[in-house]
N, C-alpha and C positions, 0 to 999 in steps of 0.2 A: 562534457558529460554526455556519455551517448545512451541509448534506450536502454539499452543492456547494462548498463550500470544501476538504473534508476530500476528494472525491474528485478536485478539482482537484490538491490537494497530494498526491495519492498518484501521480497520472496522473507528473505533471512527475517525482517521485522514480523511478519507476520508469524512467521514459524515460530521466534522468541515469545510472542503472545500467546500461542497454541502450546508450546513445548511440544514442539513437532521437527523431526528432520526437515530442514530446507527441500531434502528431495520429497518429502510428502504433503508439499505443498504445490499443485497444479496451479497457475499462470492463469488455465484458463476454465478456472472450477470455484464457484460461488464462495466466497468466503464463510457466507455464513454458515452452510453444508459442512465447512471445514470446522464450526466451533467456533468460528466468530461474534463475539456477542458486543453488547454497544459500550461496555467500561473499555473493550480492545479499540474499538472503532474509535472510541475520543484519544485514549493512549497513541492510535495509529496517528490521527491529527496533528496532535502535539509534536510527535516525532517528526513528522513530516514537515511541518513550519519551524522548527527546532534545525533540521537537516538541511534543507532546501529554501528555506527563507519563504515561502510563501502560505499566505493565510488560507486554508482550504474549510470547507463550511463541516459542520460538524457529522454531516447526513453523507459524508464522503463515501463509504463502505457501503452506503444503501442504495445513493444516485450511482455510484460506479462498482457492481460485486463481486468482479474480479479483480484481481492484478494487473492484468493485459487491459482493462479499461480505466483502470485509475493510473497507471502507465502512460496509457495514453491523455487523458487528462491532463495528467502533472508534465506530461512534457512540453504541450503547450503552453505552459505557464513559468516555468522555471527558467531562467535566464540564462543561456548558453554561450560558451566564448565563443 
């Protein structure tokens, strides 16, 4: 799994949560700015321990408000071949 995958698959989830085109979702532009709010932010969670197998704390989208920093986050955690 390389960066670009995990920030691709973050892009698309979030945009599904927005109902927003993937491309109007900037990487490196606050989530919350974009319409993020915290029923998305636990939804995000879920998906993500659902997806990637790791347990990630609920404050995820507030400790990391981008994409590019919860990217980086989850890459260090997620277990790669």
């Amino acid at each position: 799994m390389s960066d670009e995958v995990l920030r691709a698959w973050l892009v698309d989830a979030v945009a599904g949560y927005l109902a927003l085109p993937p491309s109007r979702v900037g990487t490196d532009v606050k989530l919350r700015s974009l319409g993020l709010d915290s029923a998305h932010a636990m939804g995000l969670c879920v998906d993500v321990e659902e997806r990637w197998g790791v347990l990630v704390e609920p404050t995820l989208a507030w400790d990391f408000p981008t994409i590019d920093a919860i990217a980086a986050h989850l890459g260090g955690l997620i277990d790669r071949p």
